[in-house]
VOGU-202193 format. One record per residue (C-alpha): x, z, y. Coordinates in steps of 0.1 Angstrom, whole numbers, plus 5000, padded with zeros to 4 digits. Layout:
BEGIN
{px = X, pz = Z, py = Y}
...
***
This chain:
BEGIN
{px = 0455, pz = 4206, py = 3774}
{px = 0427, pz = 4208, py = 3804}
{px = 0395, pz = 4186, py = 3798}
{px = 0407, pz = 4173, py = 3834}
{px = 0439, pz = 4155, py = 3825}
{px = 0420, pz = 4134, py = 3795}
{px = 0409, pz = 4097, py = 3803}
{px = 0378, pz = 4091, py = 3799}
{px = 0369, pz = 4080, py = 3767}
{px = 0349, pz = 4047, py = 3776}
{px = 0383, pz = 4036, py = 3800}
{px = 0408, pz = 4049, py = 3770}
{px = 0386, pz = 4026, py = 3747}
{px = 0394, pz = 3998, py = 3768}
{px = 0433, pz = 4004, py = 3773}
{px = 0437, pz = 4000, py = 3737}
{px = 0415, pz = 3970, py = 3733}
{px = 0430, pz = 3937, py = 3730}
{px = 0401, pz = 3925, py = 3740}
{px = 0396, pz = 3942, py = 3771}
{px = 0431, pz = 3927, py = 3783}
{px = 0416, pz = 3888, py = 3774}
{px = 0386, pz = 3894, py = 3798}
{px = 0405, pz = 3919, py = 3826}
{px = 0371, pz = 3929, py = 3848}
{px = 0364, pz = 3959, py = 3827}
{px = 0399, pz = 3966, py = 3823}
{px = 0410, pz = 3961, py = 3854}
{px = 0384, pz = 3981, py = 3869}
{px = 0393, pz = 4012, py = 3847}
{px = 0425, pz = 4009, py = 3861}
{px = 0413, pz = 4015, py = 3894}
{px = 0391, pz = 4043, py = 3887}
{px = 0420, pz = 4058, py = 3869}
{px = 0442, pz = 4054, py = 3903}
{px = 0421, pz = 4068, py = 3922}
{px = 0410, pz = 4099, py = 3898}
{px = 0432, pz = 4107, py = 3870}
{px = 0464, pz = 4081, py = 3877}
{px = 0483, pz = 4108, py = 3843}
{px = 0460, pz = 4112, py = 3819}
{px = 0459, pz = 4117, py = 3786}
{px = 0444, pz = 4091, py = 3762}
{px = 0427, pz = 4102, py = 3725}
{px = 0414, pz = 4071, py = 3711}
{px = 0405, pz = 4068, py = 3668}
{px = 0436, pz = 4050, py = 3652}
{px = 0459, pz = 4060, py = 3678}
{px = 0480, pz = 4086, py = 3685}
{px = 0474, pz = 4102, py = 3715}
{px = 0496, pz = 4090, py = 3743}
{px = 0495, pz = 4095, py = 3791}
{px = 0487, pz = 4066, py = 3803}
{px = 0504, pz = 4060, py = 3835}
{px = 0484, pz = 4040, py = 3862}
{px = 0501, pz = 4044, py = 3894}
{px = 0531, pz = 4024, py = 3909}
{px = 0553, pz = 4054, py = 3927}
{px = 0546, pz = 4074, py = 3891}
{px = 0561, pz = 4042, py = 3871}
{px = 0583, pz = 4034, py = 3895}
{px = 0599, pz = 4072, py = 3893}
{px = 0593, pz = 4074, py = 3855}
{px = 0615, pz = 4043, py = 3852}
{px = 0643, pz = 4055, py = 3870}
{px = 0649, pz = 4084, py = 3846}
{px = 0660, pz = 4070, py = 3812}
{px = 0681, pz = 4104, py = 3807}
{px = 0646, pz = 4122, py = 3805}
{px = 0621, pz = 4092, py = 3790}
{px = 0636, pz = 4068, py = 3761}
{px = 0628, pz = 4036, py = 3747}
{px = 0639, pz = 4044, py = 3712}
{px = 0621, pz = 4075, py = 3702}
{px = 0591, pz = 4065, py = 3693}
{px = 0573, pz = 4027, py = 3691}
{px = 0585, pz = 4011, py = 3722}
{px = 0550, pz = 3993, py = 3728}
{px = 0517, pz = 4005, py = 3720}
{px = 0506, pz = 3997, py = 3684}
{px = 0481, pz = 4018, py = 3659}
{px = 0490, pz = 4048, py = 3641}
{px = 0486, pz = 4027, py = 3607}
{px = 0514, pz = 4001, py = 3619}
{px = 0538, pz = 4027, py = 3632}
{px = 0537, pz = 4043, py = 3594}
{px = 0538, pz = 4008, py = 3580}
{px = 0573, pz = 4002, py = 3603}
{px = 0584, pz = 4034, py = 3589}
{px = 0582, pz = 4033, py = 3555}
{px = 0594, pz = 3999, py = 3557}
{px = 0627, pz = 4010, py = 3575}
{px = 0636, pz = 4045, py = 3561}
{px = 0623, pz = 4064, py = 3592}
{px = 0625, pz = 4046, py = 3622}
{px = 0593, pz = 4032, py = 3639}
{px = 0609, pz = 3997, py = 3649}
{px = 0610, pz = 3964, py = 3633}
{px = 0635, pz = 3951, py = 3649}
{px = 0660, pz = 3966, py = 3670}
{px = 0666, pz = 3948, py = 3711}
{px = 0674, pz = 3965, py = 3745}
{px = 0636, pz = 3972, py = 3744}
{px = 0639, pz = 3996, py = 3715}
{px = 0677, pz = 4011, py = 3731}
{px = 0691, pz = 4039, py = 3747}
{px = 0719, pz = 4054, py = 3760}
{px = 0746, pz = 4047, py = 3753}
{px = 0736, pz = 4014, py = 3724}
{px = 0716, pz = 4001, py = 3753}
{px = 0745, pz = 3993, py = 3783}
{px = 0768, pz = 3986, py = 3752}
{px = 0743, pz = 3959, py = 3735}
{px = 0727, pz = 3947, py = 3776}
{px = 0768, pz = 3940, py = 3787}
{px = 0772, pz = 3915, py = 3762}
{px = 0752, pz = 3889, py = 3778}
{px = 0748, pz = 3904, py = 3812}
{px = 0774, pz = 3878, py = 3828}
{px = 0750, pz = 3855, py = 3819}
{px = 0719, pz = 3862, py = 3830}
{px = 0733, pz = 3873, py = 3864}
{px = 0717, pz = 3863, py = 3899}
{px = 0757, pz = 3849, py = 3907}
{px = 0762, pz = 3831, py = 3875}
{px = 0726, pz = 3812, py = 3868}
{px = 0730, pz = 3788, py = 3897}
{px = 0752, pz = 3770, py = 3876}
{px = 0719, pz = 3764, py = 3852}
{px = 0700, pz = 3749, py = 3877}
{px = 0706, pz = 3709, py = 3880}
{px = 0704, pz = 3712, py = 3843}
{px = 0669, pz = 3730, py = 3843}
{px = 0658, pz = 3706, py = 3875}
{px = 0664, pz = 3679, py = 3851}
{px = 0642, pz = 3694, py = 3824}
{px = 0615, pz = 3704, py = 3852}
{px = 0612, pz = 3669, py = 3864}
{px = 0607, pz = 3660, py = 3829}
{px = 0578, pz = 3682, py = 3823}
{px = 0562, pz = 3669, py = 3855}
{px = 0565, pz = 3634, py = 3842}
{px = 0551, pz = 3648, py = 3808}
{px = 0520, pz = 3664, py = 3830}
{px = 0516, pz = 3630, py = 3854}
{px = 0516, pz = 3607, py = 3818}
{px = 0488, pz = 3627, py = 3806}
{px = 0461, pz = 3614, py = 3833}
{px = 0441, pz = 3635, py = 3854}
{px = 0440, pz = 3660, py = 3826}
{px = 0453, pz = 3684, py = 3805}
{px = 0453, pz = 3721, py = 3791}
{px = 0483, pz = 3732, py = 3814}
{px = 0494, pz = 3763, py = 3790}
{px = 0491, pz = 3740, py = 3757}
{px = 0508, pz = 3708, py = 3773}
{px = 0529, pz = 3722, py = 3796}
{px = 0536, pz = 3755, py = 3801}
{px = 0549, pz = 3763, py = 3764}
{px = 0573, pz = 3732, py = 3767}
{px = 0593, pz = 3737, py = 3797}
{px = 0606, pz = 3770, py = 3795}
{px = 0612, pz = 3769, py = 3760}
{px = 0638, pz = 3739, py = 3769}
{px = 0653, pz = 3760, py = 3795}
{px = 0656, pz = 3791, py = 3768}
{px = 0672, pz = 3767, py = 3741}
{px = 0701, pz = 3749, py = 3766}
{px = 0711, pz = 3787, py = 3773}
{px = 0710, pz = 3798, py = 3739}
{px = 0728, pz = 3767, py = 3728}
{px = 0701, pz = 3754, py = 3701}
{px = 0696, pz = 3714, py = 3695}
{px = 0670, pz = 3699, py = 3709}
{px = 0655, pz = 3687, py = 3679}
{px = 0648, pz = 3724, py = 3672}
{px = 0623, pz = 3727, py = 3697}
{px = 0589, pz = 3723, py = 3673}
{px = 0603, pz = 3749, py = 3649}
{px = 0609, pz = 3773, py = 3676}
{px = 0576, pz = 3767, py = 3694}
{px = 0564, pz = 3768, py = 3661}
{px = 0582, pz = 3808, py = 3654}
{px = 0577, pz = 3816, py = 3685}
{px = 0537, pz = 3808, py = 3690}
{px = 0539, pz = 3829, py = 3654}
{px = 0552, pz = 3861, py = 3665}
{px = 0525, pz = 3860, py = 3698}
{px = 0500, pz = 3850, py = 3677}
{px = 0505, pz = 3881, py = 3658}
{px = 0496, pz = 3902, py = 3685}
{px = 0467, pz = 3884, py = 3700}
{px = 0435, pz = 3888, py = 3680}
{px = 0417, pz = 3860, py = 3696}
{px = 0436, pz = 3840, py = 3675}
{px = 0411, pz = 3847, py = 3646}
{px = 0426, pz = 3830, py = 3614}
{px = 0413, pz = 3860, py = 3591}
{px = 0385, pz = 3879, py = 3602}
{px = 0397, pz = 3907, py = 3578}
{px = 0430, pz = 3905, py = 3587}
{px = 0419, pz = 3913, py = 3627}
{px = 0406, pz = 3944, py = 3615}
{px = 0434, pz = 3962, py = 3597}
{px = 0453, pz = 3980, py = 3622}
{px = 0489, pz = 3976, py = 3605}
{px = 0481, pz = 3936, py = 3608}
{px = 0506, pz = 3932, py = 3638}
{px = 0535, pz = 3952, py = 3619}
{px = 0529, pz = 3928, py = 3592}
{px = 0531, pz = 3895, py = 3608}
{px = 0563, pz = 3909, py = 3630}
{px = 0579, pz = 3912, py = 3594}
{px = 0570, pz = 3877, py = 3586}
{px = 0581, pz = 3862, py = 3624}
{px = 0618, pz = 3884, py = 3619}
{px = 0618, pz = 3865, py = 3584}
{px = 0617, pz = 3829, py = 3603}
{px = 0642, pz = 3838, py = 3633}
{px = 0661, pz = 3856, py = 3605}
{px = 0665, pz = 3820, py = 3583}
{px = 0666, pz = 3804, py = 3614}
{px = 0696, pz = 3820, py = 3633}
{px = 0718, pz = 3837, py = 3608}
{px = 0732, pz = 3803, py = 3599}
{px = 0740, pz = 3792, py = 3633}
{px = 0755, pz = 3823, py = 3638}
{px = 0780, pz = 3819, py = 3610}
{px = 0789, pz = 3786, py = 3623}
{px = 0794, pz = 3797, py = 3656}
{px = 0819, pz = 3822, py = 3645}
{px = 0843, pz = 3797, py = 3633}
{px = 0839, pz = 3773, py = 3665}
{px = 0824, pz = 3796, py = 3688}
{px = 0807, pz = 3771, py = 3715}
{px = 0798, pz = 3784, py = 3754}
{px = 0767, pz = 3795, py = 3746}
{px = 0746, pz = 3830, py = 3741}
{px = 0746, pz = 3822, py = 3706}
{px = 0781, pz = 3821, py = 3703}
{px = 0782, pz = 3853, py = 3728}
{px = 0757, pz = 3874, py = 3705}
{px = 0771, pz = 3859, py = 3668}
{px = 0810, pz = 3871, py = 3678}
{px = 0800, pz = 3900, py = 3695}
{px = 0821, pz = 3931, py = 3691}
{px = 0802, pz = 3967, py = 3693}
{px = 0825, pz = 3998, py = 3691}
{px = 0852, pz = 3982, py = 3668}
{px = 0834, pz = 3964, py = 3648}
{px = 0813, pz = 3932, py = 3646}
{px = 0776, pz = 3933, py = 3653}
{px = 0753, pz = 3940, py = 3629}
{px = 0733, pz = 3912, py = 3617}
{px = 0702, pz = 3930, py = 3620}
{px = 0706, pz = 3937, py = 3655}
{px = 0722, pz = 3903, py = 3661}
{px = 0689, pz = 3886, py = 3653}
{px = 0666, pz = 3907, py = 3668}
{px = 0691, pz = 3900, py = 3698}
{px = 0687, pz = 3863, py = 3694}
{px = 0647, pz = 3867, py = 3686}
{px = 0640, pz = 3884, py = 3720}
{px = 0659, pz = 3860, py = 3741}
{px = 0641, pz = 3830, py = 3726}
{px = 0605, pz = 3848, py = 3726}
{px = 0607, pz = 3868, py = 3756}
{px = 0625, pz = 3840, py = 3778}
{px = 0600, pz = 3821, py = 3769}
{px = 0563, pz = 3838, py = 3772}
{px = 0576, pz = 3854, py = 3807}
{px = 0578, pz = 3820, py = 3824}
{px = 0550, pz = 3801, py = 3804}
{px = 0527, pz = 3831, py = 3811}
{px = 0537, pz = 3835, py = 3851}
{px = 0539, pz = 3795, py = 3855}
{px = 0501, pz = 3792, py = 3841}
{px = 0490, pz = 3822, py = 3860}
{px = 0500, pz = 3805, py = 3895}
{px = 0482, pz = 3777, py = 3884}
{px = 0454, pz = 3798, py = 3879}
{px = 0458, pz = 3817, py = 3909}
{px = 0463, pz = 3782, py = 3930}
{px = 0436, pz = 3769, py = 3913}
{px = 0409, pz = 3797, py = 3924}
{px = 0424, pz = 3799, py = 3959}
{px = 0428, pz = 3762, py = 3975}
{px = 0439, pz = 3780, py = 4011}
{px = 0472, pz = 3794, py = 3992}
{px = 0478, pz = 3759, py = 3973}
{px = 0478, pz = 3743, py = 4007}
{px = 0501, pz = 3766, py = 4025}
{px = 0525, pz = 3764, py = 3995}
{px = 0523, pz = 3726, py = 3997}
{px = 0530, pz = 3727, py = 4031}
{px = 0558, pz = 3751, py = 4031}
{px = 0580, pz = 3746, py = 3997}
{px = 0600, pz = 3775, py = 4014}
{px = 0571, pz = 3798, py = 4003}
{px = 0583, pz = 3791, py = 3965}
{px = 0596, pz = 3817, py = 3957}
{px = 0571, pz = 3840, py = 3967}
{px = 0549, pz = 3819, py = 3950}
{px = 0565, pz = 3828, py = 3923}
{px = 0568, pz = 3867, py = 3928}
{px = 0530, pz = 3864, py = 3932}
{px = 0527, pz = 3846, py = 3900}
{px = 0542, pz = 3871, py = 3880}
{px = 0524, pz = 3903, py = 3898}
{px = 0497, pz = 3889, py = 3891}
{px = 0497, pz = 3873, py = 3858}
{px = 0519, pz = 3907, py = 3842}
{px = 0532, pz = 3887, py = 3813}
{px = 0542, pz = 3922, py = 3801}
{px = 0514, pz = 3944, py = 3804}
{px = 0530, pz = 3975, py = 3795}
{px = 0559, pz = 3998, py = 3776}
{px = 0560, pz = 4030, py = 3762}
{px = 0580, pz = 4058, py = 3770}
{px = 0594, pz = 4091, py = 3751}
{px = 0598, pz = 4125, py = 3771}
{px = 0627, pz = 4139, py = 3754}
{px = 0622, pz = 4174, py = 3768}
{px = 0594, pz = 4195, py = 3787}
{px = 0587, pz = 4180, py = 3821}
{px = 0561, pz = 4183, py = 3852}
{px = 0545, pz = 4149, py = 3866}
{px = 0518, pz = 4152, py = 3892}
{px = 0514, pz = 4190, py = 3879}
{px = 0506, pz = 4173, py = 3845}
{px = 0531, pz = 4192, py = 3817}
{px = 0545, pz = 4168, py = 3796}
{px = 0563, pz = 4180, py = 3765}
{px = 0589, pz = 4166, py = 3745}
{px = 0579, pz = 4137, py = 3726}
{px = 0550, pz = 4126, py = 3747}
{px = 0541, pz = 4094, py = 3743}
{px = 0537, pz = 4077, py = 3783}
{px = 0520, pz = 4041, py = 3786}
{px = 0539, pz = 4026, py = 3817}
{px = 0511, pz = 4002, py = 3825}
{px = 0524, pz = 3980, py = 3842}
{px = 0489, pz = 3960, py = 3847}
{px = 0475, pz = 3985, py = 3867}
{px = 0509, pz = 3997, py = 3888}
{px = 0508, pz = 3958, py = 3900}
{px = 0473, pz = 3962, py = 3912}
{px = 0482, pz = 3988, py = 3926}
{px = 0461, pz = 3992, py = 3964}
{px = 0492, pz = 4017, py = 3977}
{px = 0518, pz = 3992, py = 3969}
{px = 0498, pz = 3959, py = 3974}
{px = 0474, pz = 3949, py = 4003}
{px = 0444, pz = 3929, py = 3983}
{px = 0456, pz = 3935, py = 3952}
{px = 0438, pz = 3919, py = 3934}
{px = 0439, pz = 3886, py = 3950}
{px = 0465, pz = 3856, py = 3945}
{px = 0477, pz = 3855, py = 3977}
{px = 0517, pz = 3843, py = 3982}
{px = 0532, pz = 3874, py = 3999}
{px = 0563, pz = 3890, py = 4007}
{px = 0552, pz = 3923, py = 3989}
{px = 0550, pz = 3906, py = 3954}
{px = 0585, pz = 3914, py = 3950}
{px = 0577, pz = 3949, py = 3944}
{px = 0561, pz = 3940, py = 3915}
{px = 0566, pz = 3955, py = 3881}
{px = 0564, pz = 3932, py = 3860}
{px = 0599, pz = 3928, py = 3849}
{px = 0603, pz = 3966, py = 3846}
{px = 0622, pz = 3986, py = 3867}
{px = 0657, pz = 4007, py = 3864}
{px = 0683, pz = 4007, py = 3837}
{px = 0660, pz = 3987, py = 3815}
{px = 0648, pz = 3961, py = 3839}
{px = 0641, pz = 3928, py = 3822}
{px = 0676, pz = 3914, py = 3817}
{px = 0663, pz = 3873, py = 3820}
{px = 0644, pz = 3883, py = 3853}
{px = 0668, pz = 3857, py = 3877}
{px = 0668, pz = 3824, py = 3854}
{px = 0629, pz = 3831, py = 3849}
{px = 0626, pz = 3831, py = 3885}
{px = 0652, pz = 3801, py = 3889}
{px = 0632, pz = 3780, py = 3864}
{px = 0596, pz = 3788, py = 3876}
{px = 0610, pz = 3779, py = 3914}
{px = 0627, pz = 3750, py = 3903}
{px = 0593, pz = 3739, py = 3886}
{px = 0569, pz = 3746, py = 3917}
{px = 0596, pz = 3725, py = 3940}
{px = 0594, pz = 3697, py = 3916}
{px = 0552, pz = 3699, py = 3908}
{px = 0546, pz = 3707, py = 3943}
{px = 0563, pz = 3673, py = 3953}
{px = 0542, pz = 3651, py = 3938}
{px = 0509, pz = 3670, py = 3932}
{px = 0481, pz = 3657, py = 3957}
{px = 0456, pz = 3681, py = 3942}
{px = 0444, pz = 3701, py = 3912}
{px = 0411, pz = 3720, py = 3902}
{px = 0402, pz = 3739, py = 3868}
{px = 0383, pz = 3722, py = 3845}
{px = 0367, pz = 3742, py = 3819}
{px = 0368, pz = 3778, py = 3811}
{px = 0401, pz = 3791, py = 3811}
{px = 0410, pz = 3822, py = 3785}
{px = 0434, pz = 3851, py = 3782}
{px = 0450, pz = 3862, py = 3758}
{px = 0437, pz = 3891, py = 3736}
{px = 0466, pz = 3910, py = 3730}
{px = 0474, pz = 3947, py = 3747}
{px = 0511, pz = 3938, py = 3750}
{px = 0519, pz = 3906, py = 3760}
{px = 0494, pz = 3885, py = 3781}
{px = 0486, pz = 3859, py = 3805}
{px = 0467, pz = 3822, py = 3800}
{px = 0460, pz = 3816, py = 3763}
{px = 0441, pz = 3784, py = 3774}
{px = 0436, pz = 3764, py = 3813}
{px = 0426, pz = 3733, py = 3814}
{px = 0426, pz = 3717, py = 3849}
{px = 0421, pz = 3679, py = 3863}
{px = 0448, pz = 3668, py = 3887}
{px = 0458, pz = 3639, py = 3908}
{px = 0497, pz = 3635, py = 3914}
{px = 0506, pz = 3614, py = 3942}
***
């Protein structure tokens, strides 16, 4: 391996820190170096194996479209310590994952698993979601409005309204909602180290492996009955879909049926709550954008692509080379570990003028923040459905809003976004 292609090791200490993602400057400016200079290079950092991170848009973007040559499922599908991937293993007889979703699939599990709700999720079929989730938008607005001229918009709002959204698909009561705030705030909580409840605990590098165990416990007890009830009267909902599912002859494992239902509810979730608080960041800081928006609801949905470019709710995957390759002259062997880092590819100066300003734009829906190819986030459409719908609603009634405090990040290398914003408002 040539001393070139290595990152260097002050900018690989700060791709694996989840601190590093919470305050973004450093980060983000590494990022850029490593566009400009090294955009595959290889990262050795203490506790980790080494892994390429991948910097570049075009590269990710190409990378992406081969999931014949670069899997999900070979190694850890996400970036996590050499001492949790061999916790995951000897917890599971070999394999590296926890739980098992279209994120950890491949050919040919992954199109099987992916078709069984993809009539769902599809850009013709979620329009029939949408008076349902105007109704619960309108509802959060009069939740935000009720609170004054103040509030912490992640903590009072933006955790609320998509979780609502999330549970009418999924077909869960909506007296639920606190215990799967309450799960789901668990299993993010697990991988951002701001949180801070044991100081010890942040320290030991297998902590995250251990707390997914304990967050797969709680969707496990939560789901697997409502599953069983759904397979005698089978309701039309994903539930339903996922608990009767049928995968080559046979019923679906239960294992892989929870982990199904787990993802849905967490990642449908944290995608919009992270992208909605993001805009209002982004608004927030630039009060020339906020007032062309207001002026022009057309420019909703690409406030909305914005919001997510910017924000990158998730921050990155890893891929597996399954043979020898050549990237940018760069030899890859088999069973490389790649960073697609998907941060960096959205700041991106080739693919984005002023990248790294929140600015509404037609280019924003080149982002990459929903992933790209065969596995392209399969929720992408009624994410965007319910932020727009939310923005049309917020938009109509807000006269102004400022931030009001220090907002905070989230310190976590995986998923991130706002972990705290508070703002004062006026509605009118």
């Amino acid at each position: 391996m040539s001393h070139a292609a290595n990152v260097p090791e002050a900018i690989g200490a700060l791709i694996v820190s989840p601190k590093a993602y919470a305050t973004q400057k450093e980060l983000l400016a590494g990022f850029r170096w490593l566009r400009r200079n090294n955009p595959l290079g290889r990262v050795e950092s203490e506790g980790f194996d080494p892994f390429w991170a991948v910097s570049a848009h075009a590269d990710i973007v190409e990378i992406s479209r081969r999931a014949d040559l670069f899997h999900n499922g070979d190694r850890a599908s996400t970036l996590v310590p050499r001492a949790a991937d061999e916790l995951a293993r000897s917890l599971t007889g070999g394999s590296p994952h926890l739980m098992r979703t279209l994120l950890q699939m491949d050919a040919p599990d992954h199109a099987q698993y992916r078709q069984l709700t993809q009539a769902w999720f599809a850009q013709s079929s979620i329009g029939s979601f949408e008076d349902r989730i105007r109704a619960i938008a309108r509802r959060a607005v009069d939740r935000m409005a009720e609170r004054g001229h103040s509030c912490d918009f992640v903590r009072d709002v933006a955790v609320y309204y998509p979780l609502q959204v999330v549970m009418h698909v999924l077909g869960l009561p909506e007296e639920d909602e606190p215990l799967l705030l309450s799960l789901t705030q668990e299993l993010f909580r697990s991988q951002d180290e701001a949180s801070g409840r044991d100081a010890r605990a942040s320290r030991n590098p297998a902590r995250h492996a251990m707390r997914l165990c304990e967050a797969f416990t709680g969707f496990s007890s939560y789901f697997t009955p409502l599953m069983e009830e759904r397979r005698g009267r089978p309701r039309n909902d994903l539930v339903s879909v996922i608990g009767n599912a049928v995968i080559d002859g046979k019923p679906i494992d239960r294992f892989e049926a929870i982990s199904y239902c787990m993802v849905l509810a967490t990642a449908g979730h944290h995608t919009a709550a992270a992208a909605m608080s993001g805009a209002i960041w982004g608004l927030c800081e630039n009060a020339d954008e906020l007032r062309k928006v207001k002026a022009d609801r057309h420019l909703v949905p690409q406030l909305v692509e914005e919001a997510v470019r910017w924000t990158t709710p998730a921050q990155h995957v890893m891929r597996t080379a399954t043979e020898d390759t050549m990237i940018r002259g760069r030899r890859i062997a088999r069973g490389d570990w790649l960073m697609l880092c998907y941060l960096s590819a959205n700041r991106d100066e080739d693919a984005f003028e002023e990248a790294d300003r929140f600015r509404v734009r037609d280019s924003a829906r080149r982002s990459l923040a929903f992933g790209y190819g065969a596995h392209a986030c399969l929720g992408q459409h009624l994410a965007r459905l319910e932020m727009r719908v939310f923005f049309e609603e917020l938009l109509a009634r807000l006269a102004w809003i400022e931030i009001a405090g220090v907002p905070r990040r989230s310190a976590s290398v995986f998923v991130g976004g706002p972990r705290t914003l508070p703002v004062r408002f006026a509605m009118m």
